[in-house]
C-alpha positions in Angstrom: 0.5 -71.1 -2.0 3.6 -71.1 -4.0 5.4 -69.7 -0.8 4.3 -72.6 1.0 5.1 -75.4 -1.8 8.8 -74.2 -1.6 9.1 -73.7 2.0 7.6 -77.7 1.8 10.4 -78.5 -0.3 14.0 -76.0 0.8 13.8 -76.3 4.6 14.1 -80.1 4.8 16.3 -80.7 2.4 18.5 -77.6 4.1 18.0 -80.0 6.8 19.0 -82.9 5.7 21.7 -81.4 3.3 23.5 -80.7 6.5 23.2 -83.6 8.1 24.4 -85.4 5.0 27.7 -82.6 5.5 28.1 -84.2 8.7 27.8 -87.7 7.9 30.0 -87.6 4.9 32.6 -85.4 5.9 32.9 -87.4 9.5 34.3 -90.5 7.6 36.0 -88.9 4.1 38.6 -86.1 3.8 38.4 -83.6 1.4 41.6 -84.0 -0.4 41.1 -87.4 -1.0 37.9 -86.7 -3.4 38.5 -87.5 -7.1 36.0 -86.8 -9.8 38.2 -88.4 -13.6 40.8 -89.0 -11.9 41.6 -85.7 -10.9 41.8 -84.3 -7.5 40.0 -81.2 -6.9 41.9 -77.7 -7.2 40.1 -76.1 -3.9 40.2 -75.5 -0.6 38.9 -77.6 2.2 36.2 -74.9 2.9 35.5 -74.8 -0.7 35.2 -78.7 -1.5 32.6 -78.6 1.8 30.5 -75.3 0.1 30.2 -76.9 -3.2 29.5 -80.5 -1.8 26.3 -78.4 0.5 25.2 -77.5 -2.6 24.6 -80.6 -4.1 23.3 -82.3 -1.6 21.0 -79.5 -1.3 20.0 -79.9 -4.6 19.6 -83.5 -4.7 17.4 -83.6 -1.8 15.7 -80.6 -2.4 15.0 -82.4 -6.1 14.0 -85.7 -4.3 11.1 -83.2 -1.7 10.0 -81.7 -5.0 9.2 -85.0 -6.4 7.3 -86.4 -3.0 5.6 -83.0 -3.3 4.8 -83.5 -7.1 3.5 -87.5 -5.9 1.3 -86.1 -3.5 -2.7 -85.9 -4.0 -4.5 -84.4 -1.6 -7.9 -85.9 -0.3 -11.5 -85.4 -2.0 -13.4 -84.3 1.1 
């Protein structure tokens, strides 16, 4: 059951972590990202791995919660 639960929650927010890659990275260059004012030390490649991550993490967070919300039927 627990297999299933996080196969419920990684593989669509893989999903739409990539799509968000696509959609972000279509419109904003890597080398123009600030975070305090200072631009990040990295590699292309690298700034597009770590931003993956967090959009991974941020919707795997957000399937978590709709799978936490969810009450399954009395029948």
């Amino acid at each position: 059951m627990m297999r299933k639960h996080l196969m419920f929650i990684l593989w669509p927010s893989f999903l739409m972590a990539g799509i968000m890659e696509i959609v972000v990275f279509a419109m904003v260059d890597p080398h123009d990202l600030h975070i305090f004012n200072q631009a990040f030390d990295l590699p292309r490649q690298g700034i597009y791995t770590l931003s993956f991550f967090v959009f991974w993490i941020v919707c795997a967070a957000s399937s978590c919660l709709s799978l936490f919300l969810y009450v399954e039927p009395n029948d």
